[in-house]
MARVEXKE-477910 format. One record per residue (C-alpha): residue number from 0; residue in one letter; z, y, x. Coordinates in nm, 3 decimals. Example, Ala and Ser with C-alpha at 12.3 -4.5 7.8 and 13.67 -1.06 7.14 Angstrom:
BEGIN
seq,type,zz,yy,xx
0,A,0.780,-0.450,1.230
1,S,0.714,-0.106,1.367
//
This chain:
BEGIN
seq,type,zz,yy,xx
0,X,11.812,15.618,15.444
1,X,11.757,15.528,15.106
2,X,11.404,15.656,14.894
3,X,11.513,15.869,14.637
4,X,11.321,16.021,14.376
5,X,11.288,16.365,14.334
6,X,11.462,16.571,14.030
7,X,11.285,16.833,13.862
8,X,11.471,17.132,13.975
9,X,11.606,17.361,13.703
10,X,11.388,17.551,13.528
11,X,11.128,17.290,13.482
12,X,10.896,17.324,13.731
13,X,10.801,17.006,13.893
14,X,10.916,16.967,14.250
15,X,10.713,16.931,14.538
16,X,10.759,16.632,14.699
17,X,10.791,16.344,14.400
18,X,10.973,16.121,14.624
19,X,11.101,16.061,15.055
20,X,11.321,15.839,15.236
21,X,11.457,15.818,15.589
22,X,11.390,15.529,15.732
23,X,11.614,15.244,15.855
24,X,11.719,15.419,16.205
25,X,11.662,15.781,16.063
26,X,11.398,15.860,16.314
27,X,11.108,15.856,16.070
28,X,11.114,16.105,15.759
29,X,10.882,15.989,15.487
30,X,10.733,16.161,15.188
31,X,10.527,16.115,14.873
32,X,10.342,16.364,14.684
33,X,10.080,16.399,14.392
34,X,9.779,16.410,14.718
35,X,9.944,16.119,14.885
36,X,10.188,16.026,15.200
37,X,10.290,16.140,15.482
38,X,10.550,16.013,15.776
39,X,10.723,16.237,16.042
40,X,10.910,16.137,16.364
41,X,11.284,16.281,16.374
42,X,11.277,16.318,16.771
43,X,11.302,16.694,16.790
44,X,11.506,16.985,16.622
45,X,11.256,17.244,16.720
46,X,10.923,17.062,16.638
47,X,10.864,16.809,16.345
48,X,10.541,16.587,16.449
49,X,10.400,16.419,16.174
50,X,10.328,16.047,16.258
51,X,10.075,15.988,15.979
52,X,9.922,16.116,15.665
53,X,9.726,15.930,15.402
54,X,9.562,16.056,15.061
55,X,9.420,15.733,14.973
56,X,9.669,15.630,14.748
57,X,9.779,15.931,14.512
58,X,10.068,16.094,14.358
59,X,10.309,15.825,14.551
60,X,10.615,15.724,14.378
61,X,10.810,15.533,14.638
62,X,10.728,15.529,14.994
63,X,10.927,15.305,15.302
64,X,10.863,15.250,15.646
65,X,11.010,15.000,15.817
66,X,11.206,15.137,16.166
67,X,10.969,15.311,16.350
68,X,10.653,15.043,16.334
69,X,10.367,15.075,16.124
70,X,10.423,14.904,15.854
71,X,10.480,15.130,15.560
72,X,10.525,15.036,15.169
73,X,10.396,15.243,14.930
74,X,10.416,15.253,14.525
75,X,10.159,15.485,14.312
76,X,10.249,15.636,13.997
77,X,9.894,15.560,13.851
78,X,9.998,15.174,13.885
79,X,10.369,15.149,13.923
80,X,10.397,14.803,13.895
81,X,10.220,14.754,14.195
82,X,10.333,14.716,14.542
83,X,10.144,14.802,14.793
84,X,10.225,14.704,15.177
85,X,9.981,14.893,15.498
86,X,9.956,14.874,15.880
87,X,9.878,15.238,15.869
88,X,9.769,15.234,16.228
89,X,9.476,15.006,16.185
90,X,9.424,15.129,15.887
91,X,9.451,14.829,15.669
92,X,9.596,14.654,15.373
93,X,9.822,14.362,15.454
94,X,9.871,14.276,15.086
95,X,9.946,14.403,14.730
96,X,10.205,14.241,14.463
97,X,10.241,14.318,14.096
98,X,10.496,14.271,13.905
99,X,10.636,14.234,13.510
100,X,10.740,14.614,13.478
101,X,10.812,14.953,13.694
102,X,10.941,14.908,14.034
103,X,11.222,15.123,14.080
104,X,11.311,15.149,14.459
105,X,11.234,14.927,14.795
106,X,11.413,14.791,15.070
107,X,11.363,14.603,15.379
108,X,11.477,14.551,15.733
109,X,11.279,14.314,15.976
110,X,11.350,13.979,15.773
111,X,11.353,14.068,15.415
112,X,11.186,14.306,15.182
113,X,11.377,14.378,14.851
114,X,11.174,14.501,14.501
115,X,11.384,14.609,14.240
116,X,11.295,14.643,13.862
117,X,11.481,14.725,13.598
118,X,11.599,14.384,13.542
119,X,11.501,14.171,13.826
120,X,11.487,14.174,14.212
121,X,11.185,14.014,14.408
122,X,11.324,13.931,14.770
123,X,11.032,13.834,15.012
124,X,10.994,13.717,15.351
125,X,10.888,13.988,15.545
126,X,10.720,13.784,15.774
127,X,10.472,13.654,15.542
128,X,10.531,13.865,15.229
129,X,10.614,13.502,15.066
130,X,10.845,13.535,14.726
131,X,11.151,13.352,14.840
132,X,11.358,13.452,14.524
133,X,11.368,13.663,14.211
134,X,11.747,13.704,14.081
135,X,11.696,13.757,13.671
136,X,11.913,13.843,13.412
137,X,12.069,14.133,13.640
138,X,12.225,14.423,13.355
139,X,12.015,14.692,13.322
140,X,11.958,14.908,13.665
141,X,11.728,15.174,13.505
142,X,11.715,15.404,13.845
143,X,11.695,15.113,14.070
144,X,12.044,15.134,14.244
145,X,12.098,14.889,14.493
146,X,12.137,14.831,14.909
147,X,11.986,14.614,15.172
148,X,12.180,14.601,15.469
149,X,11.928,14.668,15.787
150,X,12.066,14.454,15.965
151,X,11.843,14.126,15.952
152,X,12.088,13.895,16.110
153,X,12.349,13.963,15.857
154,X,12.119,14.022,15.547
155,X,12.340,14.133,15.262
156,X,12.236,14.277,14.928
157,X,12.390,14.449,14.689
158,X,12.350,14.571,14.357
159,X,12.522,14.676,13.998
160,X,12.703,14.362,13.814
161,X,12.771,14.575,13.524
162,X,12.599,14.860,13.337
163,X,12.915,15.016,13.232
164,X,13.153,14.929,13.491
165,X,13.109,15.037,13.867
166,X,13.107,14.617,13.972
167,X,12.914,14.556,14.297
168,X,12.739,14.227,14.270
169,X,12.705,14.089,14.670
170,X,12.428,13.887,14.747
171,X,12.324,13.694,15.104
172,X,11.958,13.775,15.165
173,X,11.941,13.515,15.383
174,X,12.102,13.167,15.193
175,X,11.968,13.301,14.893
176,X,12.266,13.267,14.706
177,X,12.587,13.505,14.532
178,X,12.842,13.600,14.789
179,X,13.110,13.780,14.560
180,X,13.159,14.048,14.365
181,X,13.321,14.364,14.336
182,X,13.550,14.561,14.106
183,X,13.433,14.946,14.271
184,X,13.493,15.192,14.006
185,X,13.608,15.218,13.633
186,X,13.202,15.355,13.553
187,X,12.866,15.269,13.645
188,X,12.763,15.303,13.963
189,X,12.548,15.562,14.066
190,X,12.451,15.475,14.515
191,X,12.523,15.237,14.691
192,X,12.508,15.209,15.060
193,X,12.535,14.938,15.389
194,X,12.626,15.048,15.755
195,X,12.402,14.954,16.051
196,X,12.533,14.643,16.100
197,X,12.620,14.539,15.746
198,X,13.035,14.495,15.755
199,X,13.091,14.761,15.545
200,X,12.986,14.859,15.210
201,X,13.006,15.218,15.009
202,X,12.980,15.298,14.664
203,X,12.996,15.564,14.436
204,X,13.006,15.581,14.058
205,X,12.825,15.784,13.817
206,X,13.126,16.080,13.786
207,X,13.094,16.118,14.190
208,X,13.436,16.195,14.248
209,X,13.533,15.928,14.450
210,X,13.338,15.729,14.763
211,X,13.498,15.374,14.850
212,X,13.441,15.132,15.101
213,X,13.430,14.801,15.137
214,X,13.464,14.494,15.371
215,X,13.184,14.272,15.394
216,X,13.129,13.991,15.275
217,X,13.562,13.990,15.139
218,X,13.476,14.305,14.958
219,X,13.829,14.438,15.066
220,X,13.886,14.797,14.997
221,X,13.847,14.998,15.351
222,X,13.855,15.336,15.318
223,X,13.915,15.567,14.937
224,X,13.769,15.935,14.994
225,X,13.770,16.217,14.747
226,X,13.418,16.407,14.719
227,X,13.613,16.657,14.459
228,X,13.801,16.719,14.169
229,X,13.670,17.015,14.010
230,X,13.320,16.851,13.795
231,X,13.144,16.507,13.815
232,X,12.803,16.532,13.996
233,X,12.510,16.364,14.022
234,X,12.533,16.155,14.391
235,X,12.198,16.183,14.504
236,X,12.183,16.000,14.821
237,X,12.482,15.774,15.042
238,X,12.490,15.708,15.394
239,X,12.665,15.603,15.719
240,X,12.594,15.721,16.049
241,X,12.422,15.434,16.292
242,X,12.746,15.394,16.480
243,X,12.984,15.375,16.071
244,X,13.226,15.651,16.243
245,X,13.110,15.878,15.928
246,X,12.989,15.839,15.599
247,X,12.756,16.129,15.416
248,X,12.731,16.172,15.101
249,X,12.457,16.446,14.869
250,X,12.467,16.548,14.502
251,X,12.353,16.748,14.247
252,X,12.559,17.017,14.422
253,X,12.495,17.284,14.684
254,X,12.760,17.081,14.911
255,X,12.693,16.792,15.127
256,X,13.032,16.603,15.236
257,X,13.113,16.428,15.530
258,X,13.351,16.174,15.535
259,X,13.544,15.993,15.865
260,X,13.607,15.674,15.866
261,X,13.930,15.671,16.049
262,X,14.279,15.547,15.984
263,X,14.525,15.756,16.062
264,X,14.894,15.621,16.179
265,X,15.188,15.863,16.081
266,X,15.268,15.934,16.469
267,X,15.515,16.169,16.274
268,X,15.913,16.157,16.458
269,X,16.179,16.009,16.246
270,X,16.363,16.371,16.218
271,X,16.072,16.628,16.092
272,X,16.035,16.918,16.331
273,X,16.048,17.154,16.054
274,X,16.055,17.298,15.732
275,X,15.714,17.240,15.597
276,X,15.733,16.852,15.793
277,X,16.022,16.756,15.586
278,X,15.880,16.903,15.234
279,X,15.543,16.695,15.359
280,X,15.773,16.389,15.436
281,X,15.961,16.437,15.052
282,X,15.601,16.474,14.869
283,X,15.456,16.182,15.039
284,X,15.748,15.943,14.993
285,X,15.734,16.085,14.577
286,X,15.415,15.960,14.532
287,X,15.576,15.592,14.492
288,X,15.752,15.752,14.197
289,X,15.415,15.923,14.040
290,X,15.202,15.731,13.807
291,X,14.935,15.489,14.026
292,X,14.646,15.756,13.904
293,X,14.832,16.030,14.055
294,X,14.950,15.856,14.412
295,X,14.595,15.719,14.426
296,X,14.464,16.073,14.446
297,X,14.722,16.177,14.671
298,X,14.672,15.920,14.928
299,X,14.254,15.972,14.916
300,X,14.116,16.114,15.220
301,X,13.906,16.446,15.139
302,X,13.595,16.536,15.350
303,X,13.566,16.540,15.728
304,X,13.294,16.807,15.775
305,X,13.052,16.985,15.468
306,X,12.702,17.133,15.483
307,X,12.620,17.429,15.262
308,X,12.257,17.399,15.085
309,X,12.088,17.714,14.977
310,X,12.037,17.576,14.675
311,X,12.180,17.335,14.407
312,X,12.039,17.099,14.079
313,X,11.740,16.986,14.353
314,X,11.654,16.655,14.414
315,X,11.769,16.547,14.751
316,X,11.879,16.267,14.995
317,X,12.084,16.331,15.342
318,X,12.145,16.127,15.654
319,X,12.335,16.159,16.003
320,X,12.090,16.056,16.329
321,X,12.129,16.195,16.676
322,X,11.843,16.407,16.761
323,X,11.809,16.527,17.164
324,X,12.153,16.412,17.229
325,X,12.347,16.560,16.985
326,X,12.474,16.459,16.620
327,X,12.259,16.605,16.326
328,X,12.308,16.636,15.960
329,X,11.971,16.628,15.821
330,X,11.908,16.709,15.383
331,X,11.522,16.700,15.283
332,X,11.518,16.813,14.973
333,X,11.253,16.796,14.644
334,X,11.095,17.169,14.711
335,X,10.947,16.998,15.025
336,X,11.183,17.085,15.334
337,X,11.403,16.946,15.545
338,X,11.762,17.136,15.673
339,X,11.892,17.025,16.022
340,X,12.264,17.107,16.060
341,X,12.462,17.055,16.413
342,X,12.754,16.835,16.347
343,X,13.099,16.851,16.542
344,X,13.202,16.537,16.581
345,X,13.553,16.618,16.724
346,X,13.697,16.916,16.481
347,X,13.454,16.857,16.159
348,X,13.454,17.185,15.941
349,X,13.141,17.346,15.847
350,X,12.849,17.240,15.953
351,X,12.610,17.485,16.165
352,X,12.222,17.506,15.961
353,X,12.008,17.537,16.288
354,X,11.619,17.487,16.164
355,X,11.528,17.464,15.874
356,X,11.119,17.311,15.849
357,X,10.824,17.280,15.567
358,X,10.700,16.897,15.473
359,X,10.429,17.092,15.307
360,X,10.205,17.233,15.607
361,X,9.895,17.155,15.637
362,X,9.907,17.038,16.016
363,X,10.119,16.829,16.215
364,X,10.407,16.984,16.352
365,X,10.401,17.308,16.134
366,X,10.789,17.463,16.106
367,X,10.690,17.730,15.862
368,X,10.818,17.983,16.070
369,X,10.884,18.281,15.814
370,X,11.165,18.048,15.633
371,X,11.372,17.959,15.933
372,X,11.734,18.015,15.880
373,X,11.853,17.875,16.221
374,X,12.129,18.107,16.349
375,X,12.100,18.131,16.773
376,X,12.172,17.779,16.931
377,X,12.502,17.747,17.084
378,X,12.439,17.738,17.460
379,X,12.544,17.361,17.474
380,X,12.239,17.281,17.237
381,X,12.015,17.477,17.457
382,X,12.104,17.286,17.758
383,X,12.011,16.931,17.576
384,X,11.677,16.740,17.639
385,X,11.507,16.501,17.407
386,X,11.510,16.129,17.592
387,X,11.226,16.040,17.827
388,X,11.033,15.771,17.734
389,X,11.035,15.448,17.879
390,X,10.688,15.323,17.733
391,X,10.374,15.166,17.905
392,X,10.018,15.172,17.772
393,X,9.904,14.802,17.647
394,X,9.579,14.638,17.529
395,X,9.608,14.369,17.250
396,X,9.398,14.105,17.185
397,X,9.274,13.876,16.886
398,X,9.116,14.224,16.703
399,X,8.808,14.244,16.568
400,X,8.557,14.538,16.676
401,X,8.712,14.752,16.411
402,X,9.007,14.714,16.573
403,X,9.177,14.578,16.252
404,X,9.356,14.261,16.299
405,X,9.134,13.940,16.147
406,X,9.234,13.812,15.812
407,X,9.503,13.447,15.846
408,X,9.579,13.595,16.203
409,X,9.938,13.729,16.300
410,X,9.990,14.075,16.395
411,X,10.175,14.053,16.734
412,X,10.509,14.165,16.715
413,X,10.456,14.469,16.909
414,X,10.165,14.643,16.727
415,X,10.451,14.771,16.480
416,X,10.533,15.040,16.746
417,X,10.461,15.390,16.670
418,X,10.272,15.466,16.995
419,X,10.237,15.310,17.350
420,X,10.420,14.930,17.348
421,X,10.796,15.012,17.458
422,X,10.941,14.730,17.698
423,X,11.289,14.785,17.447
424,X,11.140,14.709,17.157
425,X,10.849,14.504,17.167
426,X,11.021,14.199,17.027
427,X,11.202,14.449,16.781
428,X,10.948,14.374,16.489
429,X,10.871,14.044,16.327
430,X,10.477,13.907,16.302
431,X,10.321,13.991,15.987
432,X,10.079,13.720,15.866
433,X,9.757,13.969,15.656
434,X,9.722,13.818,15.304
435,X,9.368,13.697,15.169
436,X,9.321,13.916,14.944
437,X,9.517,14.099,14.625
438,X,9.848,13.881,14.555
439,X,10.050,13.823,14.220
440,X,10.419,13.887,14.227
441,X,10.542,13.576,14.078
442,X,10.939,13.525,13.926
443,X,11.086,13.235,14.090
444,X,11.369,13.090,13.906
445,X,11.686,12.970,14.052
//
């Protein structure tokens, strides 16, 4: 979900795509290059459509949309201090803010949007792009690691408390004001990551060994998993699936984990059946013997299901959507492609590459045929459908002739749809008021 920049892969050479995020839902793919932008839909395994493309703006940084509307956000590396926020359907600017250094990453759902520097986050009202609130005197966050929970009605943020300690500082988006904080992991922290409806929190620290997650707002230890013992990796990207039943997590590494989040209940009987049940029954009972350390790593949970990347040291983010019914591991990665794995959500194991697609083609929709990897679909794949739509055509007005929305006017709430107005979600997207003109980013102290 979250924008991650790109790694120069080993060797190097510089990577394709120079940064891409999924958005909040992961339906929409988007990704920044030296040219420009571009944003795909995630509705299809077979086809990828590409939504938009834009080369106004070059060599792109840091790129968001928000859900599936039009609004997208979108940082150059020419002025990286700059924010700048588009209705890419009409085609115009809404506004641009500029702040005291680098902006690092971006977040928003459909009441706040979240800039984070180095050593200060900017929260605005997304309805207005008003500064509400600039937190200062954060430790230095030098890659921009922190979370926005999507969920608008329970607006949580979170972000490091300490540069050398894995603390989680909690924050409510929406009283403006510290919820907690929490003690994570011995080192710094290196993702962190909110479920759809923003109860849970994960975090990971800069070894990568170990995921843990978190009640919210208690910040109450859920779930401990084990990514692996072996070498401490680089976590690249960390994210739940939209219903929290798994968590994903990408690296450095040519492995992408999947993690349930399940507790299990011994449903062992009191007399083991056999041989190997009793030895299991002795080991677990010795780990209140063993050193805390030891028992900790005992009791972690290790990974649910794994993809296998062709490749490893490339940038790369992951994330879990349901695409045409079924559930999909999806990995774009820096050399400008993005894997599509089939998921079993029952047994786990290995996870099945199925298509694999370029970001890089030239039209919409291109699936760069000669580097598919996709093994033969499984005939309950081939009997799945993508979802009909339930959309009607609309007219909207209060435009000018240019069909760009007048300046001081609100955007109606349903021009942030993709296409056609959808009776669903028309209400889904808050009013964005256009700003006169080029704005200042201004701290606002507490």
């Amino acid at each position: 979900m979250a924008a991650e920049a790109a790694d120069a892969p080993q060797g190097g050479s510089e990577p394709a795509l120079s940064c891409f995020s999924f958005n909040q839902d992961c339906t929409s793919l988007a990704i920044g290059t030296k040219a420009g932008y571009k944003l795909f839909s995630l509705s299809s395994v077979e086809q990828l459509d590409q939504v938009h493309g834009s080369n106004d703006i070059p060599d792109v940084c840091i790129v968001e949309r928000l859900f599936s509307s039009s609004l997208v956000v979108v940082v150059s590396r020419t002025k990286p201090r700059q924010m700048n926020v588009y209705h890419f359907k009409k085609g115009t600017e809404i506004c641009n803010y500029s702040y005291s250094s680098n902006i690092l990453s971006i977040r928003l759902n459909r009441q706040r949007l979240l800039v984070c520097l180095e050593g200060a986050i900017y929260i605005h009202n997304i309805k207005d792009m008003k500064l509400l609130k600039t937190i200062l005197d954060i430790p230095a966050n030098p890659t921009g690691v922190c979370a926005l929970s999507i969920n608008h009605s329970n607006s949580y943020l979170a972000y490091p408390g300490s540069q050398t300690t894995g603390e989680i500082a909690l924050y409510d988006g929406s009283a403006l004001k510290t919820v907690c904080t929490i003690a994570a992991h011995e080192g710094a922290l290196a993702a962190l990551a909110f479920n759809s409806s923003g109860s849970k929190l994960a975090s990971a620290s800069q070894k990568g060994t170990v995921i843990r997650v978190f009640s919210v707002p208690d910040g109450q230890k859920l779930f401990e998993f084990r990514r692996g013992m072996k070498r401490y990796v680089n976590i690249s990207s960390l994210v739940f699936s939209m219903d929290s039943q798994f968590l994903c997590a990408s690296s450095n590494t040519e492995t992408v984990h999947i993690f349930k989040l399940e507790h299990l209940t011994d449903s062992r009987p009191e007399e083991p059946a056999s041989w190997s049940g009793y030895v299991g029954k002795v080991f677990m009972a010795a780990t209140n013997y063993l050193p805390s350390q030891v028992s900790d790593m005992m009791n972690q949970d290790r990974a649910f299901a794994t993809g296998r990347l062709g490749f490893s040291g490339q940038g790369n983010i992951c994330t879990l959507a349901t695409i045409q019914k079924l559930p999909r591991l999806l990995v774009a990665s820096s050399d400008g492609r993005l894997h599509i794995y089939n998921l079993d959500p029952q047994d786990g194991g290995e996870c099945v590459l199925i298509k694999t697609h370029s970001l890089l083609g030239s039209g919409a929709g291109d699936e760069n045929k000669e580097n598919d990897l996709r093994p033969s679909f499984p005939q309950s794949y081939a009997a799945t459908v993508a979802r009909p739509s339930m959309c009607l055509a609309s007219t909207v007005p209060g435009y000018s002739e240019d069909g760009g929305a007048l300046r001081g006017e609100v955007i109606p709430e349903h021009e942030f749809a993709t296409g056609p107005v959808c009776l669903e979600d028309e209400n889904e997207f808050p009013p964005i008021i256009l700003c006169r003109g080029s704005q200042k980013g201004k701290a606002k102290h507490s």
